[in-house]
MILUM-51699 format. One line per 3 residues: their letters; for each residue x, y, z of N, C-alpha, C. Coordinates in steps of 0.001 Angstrom, whole numbers. Example, Ala and Ser with C-alpha at 12.3 -4.5 7.8 and 13.67 -1.06 7.14 Angstrom:
! MILUM-51699
as) 13190 -5690 7800 12300 -4500 7800 13200 -3300 7800 | 12850 -2250 7080 13670 -1060 7140 12900 30 7870
***
This chain:
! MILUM-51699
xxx) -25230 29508 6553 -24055 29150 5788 -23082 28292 6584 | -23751 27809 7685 -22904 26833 8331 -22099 25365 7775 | -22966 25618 6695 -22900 24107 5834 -21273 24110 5290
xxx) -20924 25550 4975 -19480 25529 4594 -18473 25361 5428 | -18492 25673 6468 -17504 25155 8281 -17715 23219 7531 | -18586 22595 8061 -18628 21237 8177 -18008 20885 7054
xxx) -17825 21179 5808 -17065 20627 4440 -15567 20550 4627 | -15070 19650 4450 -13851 19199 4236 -13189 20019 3225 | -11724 20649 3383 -11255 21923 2126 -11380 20693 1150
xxx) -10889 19890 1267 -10735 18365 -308 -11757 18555 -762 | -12901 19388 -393 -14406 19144 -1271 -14189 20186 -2213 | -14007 21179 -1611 -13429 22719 -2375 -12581 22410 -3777
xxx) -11403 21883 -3005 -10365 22029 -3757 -10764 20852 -5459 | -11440 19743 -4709 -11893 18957 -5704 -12878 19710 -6879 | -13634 20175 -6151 -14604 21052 -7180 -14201 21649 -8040
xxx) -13104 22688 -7202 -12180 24069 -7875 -11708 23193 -9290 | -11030 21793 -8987 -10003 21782 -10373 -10638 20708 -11276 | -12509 20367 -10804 -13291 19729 -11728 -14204 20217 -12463
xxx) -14830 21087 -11848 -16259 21686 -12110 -15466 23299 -12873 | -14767 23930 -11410 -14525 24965 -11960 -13486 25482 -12949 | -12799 24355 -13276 -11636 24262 -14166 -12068 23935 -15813
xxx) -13629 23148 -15415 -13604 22227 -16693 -13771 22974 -18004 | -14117 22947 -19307 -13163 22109 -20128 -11980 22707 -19595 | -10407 22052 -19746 -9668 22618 -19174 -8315 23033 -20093
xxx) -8692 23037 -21697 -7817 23794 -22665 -8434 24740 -23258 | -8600 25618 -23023 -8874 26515 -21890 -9291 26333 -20758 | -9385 26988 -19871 -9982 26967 -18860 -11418 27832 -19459
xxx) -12423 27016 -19075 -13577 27518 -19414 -14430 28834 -18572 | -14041 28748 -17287 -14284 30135 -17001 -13233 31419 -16943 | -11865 31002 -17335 -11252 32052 -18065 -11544 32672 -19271
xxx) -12095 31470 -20158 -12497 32258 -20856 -13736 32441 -21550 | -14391 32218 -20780 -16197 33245 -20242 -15878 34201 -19868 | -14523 34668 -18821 -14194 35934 -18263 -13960 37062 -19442
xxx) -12970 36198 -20176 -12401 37062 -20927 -13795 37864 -21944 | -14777 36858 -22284 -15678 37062 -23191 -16388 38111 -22935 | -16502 38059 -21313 -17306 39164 -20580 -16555 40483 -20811
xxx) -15379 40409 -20462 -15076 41535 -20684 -14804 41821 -22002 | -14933 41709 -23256 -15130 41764 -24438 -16345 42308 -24687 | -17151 41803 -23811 -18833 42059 -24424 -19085 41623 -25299
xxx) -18537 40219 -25443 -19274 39131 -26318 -20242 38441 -26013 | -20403 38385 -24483 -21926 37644 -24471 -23460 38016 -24079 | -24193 37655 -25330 -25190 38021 -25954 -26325 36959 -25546
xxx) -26364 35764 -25163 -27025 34704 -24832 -27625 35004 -23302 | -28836 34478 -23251 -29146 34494 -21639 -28208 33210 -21300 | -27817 32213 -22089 -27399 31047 -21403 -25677 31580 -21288
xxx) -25440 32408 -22292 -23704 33162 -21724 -23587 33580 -20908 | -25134 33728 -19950 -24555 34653 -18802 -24812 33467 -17607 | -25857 32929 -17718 -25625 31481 -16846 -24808 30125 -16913
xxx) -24075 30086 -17719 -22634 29202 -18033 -21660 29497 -17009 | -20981 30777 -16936 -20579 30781 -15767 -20555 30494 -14315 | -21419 30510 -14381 -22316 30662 -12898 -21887 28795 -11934
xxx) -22295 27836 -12899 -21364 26480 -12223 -20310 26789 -12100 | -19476 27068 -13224 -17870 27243 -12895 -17515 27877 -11743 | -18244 29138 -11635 -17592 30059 -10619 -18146 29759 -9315
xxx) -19207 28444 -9096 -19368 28913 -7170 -18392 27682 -6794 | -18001 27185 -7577 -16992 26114 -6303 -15989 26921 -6166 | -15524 27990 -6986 -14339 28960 -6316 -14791 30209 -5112
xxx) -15733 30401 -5616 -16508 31610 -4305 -16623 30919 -3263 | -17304 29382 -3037 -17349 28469 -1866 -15937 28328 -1554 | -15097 28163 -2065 -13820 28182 -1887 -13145 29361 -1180
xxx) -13399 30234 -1672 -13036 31829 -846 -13640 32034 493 | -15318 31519 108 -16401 31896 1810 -15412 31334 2821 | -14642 29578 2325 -14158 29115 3294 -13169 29323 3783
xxx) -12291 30062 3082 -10821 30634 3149 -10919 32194 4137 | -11973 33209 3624 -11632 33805 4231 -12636 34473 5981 | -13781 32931 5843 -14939 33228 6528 -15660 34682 6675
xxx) -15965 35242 5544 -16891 36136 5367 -18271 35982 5632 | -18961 34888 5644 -19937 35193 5624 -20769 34634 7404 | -19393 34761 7842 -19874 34719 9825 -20578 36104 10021
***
């Protein structure tokens, strides 16, 4: 996981408010969150939709709080 040290935070942060933001009226993994916790989703693809949104913020955290040294 060294690959995350060498990344520039601007890569993070870019991701965070493109990928993981997008569509962004709503915020689309807010509200996948919310859905989840509803137990509205029923789709194999409802449960892999999330999954882009949310790693540029987890890559974002690995780098913030170096957990995974």
């Amino acid at each position: 996981m060294q690959f995350i040290d060498h990344q520039p935070w601007a890569l993070f942060v870019i991701l965070c408010l493109t990928l993981g933001l997008a569509p962004y009226n709503p915020p689309h993994l807010w509200e996948m969150l919310v859905m989840l916790s509803k137990g509205m989703l029923r789709k194999p693809i409802d449960w892999f939709d999330p999954c882009p949104h949310a790693t540029p913020w987890v890559l974002l955290s690995l780098k913030r709080t170096g957990t995974w040294r």
